[in-house]
C-alpha positions as CSV (number, residue, x, y, z in Angstrom):
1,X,14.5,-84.1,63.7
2,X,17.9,-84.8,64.9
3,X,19.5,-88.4,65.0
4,X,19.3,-88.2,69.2
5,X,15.3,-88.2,68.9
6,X,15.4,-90.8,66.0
7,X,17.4,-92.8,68.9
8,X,14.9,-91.9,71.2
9,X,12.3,-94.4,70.0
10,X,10.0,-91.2,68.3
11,X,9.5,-91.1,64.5
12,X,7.1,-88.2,64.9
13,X,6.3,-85.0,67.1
14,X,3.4,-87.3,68.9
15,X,6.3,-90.1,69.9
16,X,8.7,-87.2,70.4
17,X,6.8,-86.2,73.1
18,X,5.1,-89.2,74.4
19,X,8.2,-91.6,73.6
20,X,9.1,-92.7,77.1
21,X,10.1,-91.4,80.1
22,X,14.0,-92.1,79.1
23,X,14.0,-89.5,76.6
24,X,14.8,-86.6,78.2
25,X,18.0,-89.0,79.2
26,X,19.2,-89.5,75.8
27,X,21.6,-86.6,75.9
28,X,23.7,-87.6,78.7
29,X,23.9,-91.4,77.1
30,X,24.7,-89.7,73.7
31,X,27.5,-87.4,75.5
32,X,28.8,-90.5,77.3
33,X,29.5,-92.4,73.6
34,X,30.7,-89.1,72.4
35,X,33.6,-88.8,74.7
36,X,34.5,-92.2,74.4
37,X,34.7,-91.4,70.6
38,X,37.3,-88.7,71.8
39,X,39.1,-90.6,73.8
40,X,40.0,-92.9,70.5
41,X,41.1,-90.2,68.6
42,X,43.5,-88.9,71.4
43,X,41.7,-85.7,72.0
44,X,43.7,-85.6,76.2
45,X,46.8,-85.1,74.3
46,X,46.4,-83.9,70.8
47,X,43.3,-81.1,72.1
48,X,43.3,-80.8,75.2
49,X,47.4,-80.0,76.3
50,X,48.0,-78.2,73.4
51,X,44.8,-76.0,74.2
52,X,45.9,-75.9,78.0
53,X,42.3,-77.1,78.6
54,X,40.7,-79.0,80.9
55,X,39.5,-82.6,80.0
56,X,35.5,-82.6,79.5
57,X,33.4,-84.3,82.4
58,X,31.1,-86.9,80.7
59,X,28.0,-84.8,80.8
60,X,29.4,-81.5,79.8
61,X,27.3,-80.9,76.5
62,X,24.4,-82.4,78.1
63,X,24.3,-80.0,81.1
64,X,24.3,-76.2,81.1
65,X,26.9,-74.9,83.5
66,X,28.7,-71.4,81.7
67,X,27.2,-70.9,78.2
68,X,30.2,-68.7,77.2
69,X,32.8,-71.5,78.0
70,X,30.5,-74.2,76.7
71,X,30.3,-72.1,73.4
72,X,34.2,-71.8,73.4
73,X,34.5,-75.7,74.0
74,X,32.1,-76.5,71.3
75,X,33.7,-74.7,68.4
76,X,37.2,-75.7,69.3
77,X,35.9,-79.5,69.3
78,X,34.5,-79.0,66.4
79,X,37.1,-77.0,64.2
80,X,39.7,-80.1,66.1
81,X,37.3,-82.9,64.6
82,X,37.5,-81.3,61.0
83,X,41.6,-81.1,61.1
84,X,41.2,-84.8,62.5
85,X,38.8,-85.4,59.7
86,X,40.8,-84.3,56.9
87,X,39.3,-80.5,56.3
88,X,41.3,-77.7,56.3
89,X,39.9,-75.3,59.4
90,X,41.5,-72.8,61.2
91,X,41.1,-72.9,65.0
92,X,37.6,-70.1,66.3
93,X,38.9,-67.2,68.4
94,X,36.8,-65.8,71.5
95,X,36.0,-62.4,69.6
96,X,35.0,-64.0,66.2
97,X,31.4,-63.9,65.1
98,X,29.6,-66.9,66.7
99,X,27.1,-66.5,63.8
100,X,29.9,-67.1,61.2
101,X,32.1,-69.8,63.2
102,X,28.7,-71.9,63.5
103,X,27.6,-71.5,59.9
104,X,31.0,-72.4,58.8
105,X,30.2,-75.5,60.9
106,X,27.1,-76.6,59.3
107,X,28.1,-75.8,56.0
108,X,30.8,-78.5,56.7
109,X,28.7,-81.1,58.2
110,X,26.4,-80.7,55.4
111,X,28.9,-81.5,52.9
112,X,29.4,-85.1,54.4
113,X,25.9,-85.4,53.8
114,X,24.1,-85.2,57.5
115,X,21.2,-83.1,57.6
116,X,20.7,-80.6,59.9
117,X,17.2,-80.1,60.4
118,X,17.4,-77.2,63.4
119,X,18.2,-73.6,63.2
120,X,21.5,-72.6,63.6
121,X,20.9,-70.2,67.1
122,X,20.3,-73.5,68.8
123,X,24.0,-73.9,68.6
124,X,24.8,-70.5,70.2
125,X,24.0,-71.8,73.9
126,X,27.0,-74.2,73.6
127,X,25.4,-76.7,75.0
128,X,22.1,-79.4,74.6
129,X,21.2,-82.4,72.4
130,X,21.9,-80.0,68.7
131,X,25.6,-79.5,69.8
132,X,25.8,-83.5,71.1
133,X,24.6,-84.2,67.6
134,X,27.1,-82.0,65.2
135,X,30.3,-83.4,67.3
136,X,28.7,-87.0,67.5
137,X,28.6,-86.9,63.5
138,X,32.3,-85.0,63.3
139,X,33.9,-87.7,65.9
140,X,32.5,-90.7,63.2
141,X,33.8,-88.5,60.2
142,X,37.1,-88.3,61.9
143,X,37.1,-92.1,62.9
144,X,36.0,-93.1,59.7
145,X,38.8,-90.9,57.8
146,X,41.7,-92.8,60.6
147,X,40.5,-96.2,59.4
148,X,38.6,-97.0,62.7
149,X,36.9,-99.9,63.3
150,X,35.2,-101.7,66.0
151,X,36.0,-105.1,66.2
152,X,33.9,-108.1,67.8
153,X,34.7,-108.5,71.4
154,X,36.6,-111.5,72.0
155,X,35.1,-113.9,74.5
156,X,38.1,-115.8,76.4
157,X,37.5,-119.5,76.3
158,X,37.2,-120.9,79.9
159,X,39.4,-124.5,80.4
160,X,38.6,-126.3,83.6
161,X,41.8,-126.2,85.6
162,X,43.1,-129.4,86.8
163,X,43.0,-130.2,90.6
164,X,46.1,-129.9,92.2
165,X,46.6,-130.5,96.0
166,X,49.1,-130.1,97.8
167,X,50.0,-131.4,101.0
168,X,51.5,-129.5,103.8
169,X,51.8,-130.3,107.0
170,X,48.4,-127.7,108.2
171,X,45.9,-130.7,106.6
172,X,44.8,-133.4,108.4
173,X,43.6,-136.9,107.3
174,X,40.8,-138.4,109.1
175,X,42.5,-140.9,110.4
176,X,43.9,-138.1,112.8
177,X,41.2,-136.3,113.3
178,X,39.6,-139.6,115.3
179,X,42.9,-140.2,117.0
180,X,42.6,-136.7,118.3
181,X,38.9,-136.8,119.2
182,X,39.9,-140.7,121.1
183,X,42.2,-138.5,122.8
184,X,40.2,-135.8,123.8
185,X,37.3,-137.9,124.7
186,X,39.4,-139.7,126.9
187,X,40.5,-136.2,129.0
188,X,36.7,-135.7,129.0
189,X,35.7,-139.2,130.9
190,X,39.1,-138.2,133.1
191,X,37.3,-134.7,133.8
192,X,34.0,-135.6,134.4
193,X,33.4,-139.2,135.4
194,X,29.9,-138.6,136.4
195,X,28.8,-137.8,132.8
196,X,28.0,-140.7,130.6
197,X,29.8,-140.4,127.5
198,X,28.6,-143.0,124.6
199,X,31.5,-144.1,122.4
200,X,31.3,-145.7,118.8
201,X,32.1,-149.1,120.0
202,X,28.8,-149.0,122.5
203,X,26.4,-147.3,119.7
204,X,27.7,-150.5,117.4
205,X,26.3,-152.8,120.8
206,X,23.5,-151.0,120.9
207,X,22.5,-151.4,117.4
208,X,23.4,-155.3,117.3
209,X,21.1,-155.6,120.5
210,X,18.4,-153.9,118.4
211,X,16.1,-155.5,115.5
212,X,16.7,-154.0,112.1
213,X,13.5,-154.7,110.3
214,X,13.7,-154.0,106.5
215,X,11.7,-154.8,103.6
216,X,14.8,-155.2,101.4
217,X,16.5,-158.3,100.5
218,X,19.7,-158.6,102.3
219,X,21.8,-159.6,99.2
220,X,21.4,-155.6,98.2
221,X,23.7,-154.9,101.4
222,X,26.3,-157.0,100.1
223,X,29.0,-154.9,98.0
224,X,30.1,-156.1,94.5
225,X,32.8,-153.6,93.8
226,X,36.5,-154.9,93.0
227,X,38.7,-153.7,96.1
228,X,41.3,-152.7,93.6
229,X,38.7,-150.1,91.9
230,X,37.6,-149.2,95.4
231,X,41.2,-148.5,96.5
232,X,41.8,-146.5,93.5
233,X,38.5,-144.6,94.0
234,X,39.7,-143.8,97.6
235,X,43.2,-142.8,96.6
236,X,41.9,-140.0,94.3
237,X,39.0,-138.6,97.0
238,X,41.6,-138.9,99.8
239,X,43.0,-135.2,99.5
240,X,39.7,-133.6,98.9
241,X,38.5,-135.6,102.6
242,X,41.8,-134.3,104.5
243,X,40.5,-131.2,106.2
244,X,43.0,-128.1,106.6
245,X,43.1,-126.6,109.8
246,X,43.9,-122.6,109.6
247,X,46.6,-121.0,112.4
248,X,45.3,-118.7,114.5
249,X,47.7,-115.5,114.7
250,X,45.9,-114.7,118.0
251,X,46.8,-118.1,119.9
252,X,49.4,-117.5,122.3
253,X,50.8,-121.1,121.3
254,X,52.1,-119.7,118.0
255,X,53.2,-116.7,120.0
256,X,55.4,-119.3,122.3
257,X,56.9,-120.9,119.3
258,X,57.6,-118.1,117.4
259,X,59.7,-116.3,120.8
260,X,61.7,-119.7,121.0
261,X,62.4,-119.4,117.5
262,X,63.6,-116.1,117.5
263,X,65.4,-116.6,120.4
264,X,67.4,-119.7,119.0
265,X,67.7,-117.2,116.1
266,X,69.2,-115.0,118.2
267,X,71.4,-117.0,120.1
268,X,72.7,-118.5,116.7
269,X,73.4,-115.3,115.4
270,X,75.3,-114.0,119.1
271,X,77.6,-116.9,118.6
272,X,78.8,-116.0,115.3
273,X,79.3,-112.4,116.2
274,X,80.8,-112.6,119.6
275,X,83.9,-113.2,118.1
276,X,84.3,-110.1,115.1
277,X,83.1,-108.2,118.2
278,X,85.8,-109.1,120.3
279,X,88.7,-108.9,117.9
280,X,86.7,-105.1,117.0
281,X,87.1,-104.5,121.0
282,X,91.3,-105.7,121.4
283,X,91.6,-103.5,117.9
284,X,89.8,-100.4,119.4
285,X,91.4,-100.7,122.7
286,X,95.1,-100.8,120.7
287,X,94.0,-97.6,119.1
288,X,93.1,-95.2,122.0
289,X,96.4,-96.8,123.8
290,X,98.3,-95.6,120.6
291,X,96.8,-92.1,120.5
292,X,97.5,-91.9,124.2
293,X,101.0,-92.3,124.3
294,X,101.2,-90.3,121.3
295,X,99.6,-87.7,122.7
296,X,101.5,-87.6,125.6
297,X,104.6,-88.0,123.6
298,X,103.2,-84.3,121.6
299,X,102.6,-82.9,124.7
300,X,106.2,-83.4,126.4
301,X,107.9,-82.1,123.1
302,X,105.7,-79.1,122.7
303,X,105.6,-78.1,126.3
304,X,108.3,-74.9,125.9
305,X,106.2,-74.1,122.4
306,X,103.0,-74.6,124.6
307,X,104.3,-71.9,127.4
308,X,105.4,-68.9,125.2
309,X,102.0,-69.4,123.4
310,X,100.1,-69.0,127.1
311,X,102.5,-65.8,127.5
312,X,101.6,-64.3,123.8
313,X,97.9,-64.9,124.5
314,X,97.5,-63.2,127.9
315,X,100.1,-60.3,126.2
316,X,97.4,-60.0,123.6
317,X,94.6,-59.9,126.2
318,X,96.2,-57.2,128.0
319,X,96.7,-55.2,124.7
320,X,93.1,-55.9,123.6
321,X,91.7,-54.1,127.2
322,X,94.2,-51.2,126.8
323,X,93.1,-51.0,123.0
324,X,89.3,-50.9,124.5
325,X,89.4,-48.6,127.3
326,X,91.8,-46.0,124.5
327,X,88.7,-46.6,121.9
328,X,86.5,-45.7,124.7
329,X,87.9,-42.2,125.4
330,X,87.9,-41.8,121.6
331,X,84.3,-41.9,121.3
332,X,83.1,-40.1,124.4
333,X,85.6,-37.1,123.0
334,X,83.7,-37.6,119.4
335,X,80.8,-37.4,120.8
336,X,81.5,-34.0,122.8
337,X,82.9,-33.0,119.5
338,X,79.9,-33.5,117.4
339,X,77.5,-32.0,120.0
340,X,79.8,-28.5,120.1
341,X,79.8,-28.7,116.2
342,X,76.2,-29.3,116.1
343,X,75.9,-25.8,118.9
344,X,78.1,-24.0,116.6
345,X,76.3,-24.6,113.4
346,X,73.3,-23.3,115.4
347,X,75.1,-20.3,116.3
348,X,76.3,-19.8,113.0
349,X,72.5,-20.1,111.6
350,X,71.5,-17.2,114.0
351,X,74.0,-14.9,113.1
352,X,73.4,-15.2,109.2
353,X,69.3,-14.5,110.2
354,X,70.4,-11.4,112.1
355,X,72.8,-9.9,109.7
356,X,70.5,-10.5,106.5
357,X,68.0,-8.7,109.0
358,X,69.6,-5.8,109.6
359,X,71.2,-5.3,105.8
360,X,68.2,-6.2,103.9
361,X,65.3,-3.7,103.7
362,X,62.6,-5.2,102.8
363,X,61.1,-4.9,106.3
364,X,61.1,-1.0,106.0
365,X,59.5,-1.6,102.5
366,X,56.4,-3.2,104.7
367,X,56.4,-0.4,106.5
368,X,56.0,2.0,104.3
369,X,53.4,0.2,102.6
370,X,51.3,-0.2,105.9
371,X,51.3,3.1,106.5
372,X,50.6,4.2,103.0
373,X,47.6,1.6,103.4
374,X,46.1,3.5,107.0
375,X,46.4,6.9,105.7
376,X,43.9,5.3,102.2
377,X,41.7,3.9,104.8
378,X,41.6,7.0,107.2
379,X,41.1,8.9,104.3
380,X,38.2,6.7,103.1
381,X,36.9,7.0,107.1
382,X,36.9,11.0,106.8
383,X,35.2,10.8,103.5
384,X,32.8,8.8,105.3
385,X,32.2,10.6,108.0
386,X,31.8,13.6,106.3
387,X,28.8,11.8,104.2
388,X,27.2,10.7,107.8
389,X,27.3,14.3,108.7
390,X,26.0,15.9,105.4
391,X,22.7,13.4,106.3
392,X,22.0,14.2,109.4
393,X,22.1,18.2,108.9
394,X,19.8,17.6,106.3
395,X,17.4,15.7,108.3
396,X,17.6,18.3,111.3
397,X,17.0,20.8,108.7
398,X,13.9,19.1,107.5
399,X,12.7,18.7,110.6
400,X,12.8,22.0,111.8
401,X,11.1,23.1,108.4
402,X,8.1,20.7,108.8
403,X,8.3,22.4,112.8
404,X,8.0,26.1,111.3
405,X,5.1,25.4,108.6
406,X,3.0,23.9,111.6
407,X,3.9,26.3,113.7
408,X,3.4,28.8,111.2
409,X,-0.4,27.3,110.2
410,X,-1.9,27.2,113.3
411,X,-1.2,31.1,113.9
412,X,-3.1,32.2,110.9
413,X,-5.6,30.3,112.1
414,X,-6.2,31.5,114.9
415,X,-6.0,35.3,113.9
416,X,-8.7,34.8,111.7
417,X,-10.5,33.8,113.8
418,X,-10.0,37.0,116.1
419,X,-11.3,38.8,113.2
């Protein structure tokens, strides 16, 4: 029994079978520890570039997708595991014996002293919890010949951080807070005066107009702390009791401020750069006034140049259109010219048919030969004929015997019988 079934919680074929419901599941955990043993020993760069392969999924040996690829996969691991390892193997080819490449397998695995309790055509399917099993103990042989070793996880120790507030100007003390309400509740009695609105000072009237009956002494109500400790106690809860009250991006206050801020931003920044723009204007403006005069300067020196260049290019105009309609005349007599050469050549053609014609005598060859052929053929049809002929006088002749013999019988008859 393998080491995945010993796993499994089964010592024998009873457990095996009845072990649990997980079972079944102990090849796709096996595969999972598997290719994390891979990944330590490097097999993305040392396997599976050099082998231009493509990185195993985490269930590959546990699933069967393409036996023949699976097969492939398996051996190479394994042969890759035994150079990792220490053991001289040479890499399997596709068109090796698979019975050979997996025995050479075993017969390694069994010298590190694993059994192998399973036959060895259970490897030939690539795939399953046999082939999980020879490259689980492989991947620990190669670990163990790298110096590998697991090392206790190291917890981090937790330190409670200090408390550290810091003010801005967002938080709020208390002391605001009621400020603000006072405020507000005051805009609410100036909104609605017919509501009654019940302020701190009138429950504090209320409650002195009522009786407080207690069971407790009164000298428990009476506070024994030192004002110093409770100032100091108040000092250190104050910035936990401020509250912090969060902007709202959507508020179209923070909208407002932001514009005038941007605007004085804006305004700031026009100030400074009003002037480089100006003195940029009076400099470009200088410029195209230069170039102007310049240009008009060019123009009046080069004016004669300017005019015999004018003359020169409508000269050359005129020569280009008398240039164009010459080339024109050209081609159209080209033209006529190829289509006579082309009507001569034709002309040419005929007259070389006719004159072999008439010189060669092949033609009067044919005819001889035709009419050597219909005199054979009428001689064949006399022959013939003569044949049909030689029948037919023989069957006229027979039937004028066969006439005479009858004719000839019945007159003997009947002169016998005059007698």
């Amino acid at each position: 029994m393998t080491e995945e079934r010993r796993r499994g919680g089964g010592g024998g074929d009873e457990d095996g079978e009845g072990g649990g419901p997980g079972l079944i599941y102990m090849p796709f955990v096996l595969m999972e520890e598997l290719l994390d043993k891979l990944r330590l020993l490097g097999y993305d760069k040392e396997f599976a570039r050099k082998m231009n392969l493509k990185p195993i999924s985490r269930h590959y040996f546990a699933l069967q997708t393409n036996p023949g690829e699976q097969f492939y996969m398996f051996t190479s691991l394994a042969a890759w595991l035994l150079r990792k390892a220490g053991r001289h193997f040479e890499q399997p080819q596709e068109y090796d014996d698979p019975n050979a490449t997996i025995s050479s397998i075993l017969d390694e695995v069994r010298k590190y002293g694993h059994p192998i309790d399973f036959p060895p055509s259970k490897l030939k399917q690539g795939w399953g919890e046999h082939a999980i099993y020879i490259l689980d103990r492989l991947a620990d042989e190669a670990l163990r010949s790298i110096n590998f070793s697991w090392l206790r996880p190291q917890y981090p120790e937790e330190e409670m951080d200090e408390e550290h507030v810091v003010e801005d100007d967002s938080e709020l003390t208390l002391n605001e807070i009621e400020k603000s309400m006072a405020i507000g509740s005051s805009d609410v009695e100036d909104a609605d005066d017919d509501e009654p609105m019940l302020d701190l000072e009138g429950m504090k009237r209320l409650n002195q107009g009522k009786t407080f009956e207690s069971g407790k002494p009164e000298e428990i109500l009476e506070s024994t702390t030192d004002a110093a400790d409770w100032r100091l106690e108040v000092e250190r809860v104050m910035p936990q009791l401020k509250v912090t009250i969060r902007t709202d991006n959507k508020d179209w206050r923070v909208h407002l401020e932001q514009m005038h801020q941007h605007h004085q931003g804006i305004e700031s920044s026009l100030t400074e750069s009003q002037v480089h723009l100006d003195k940029l204007q009076n400099e470009v403006s200088r410029t195209l006034e230069k170039i102007a005069s310049r240009e008009k300067y060019i123009n009046s020196q080069l004016e004669g140049l300017l005019g015999a260049f004018r003359q020169a290019q409508d000269a050359l105009a005129e020569t280009k259109e008398k240039y164009r309609q010459a080339s024109g005349g050209v081609t159209q007599r080209s033209r006529m010219l190829a289509e006579i050469t082309e009507e001569l050549e034709k002309v040419k053609q005929e007259m070389d048919e006719r004159g072999s014609s008439m010189t060669d005598g092949a033609p009067l060859v044919r005819i001889k030969q035709a009419i050597q052929q219909l005199k054979k053929e009428s001689t064949q049809m006399d022959v013939r004929s003569g044949v049909v002929e030689h029948i037919l006088l023989q069957a006229k002749l027979k039937d004028k015997t066969l006439q005479n013999k009858q004719v000839h019988s019945g007159g003997g008859a009947s002169d016998g019988f005059i007698i």
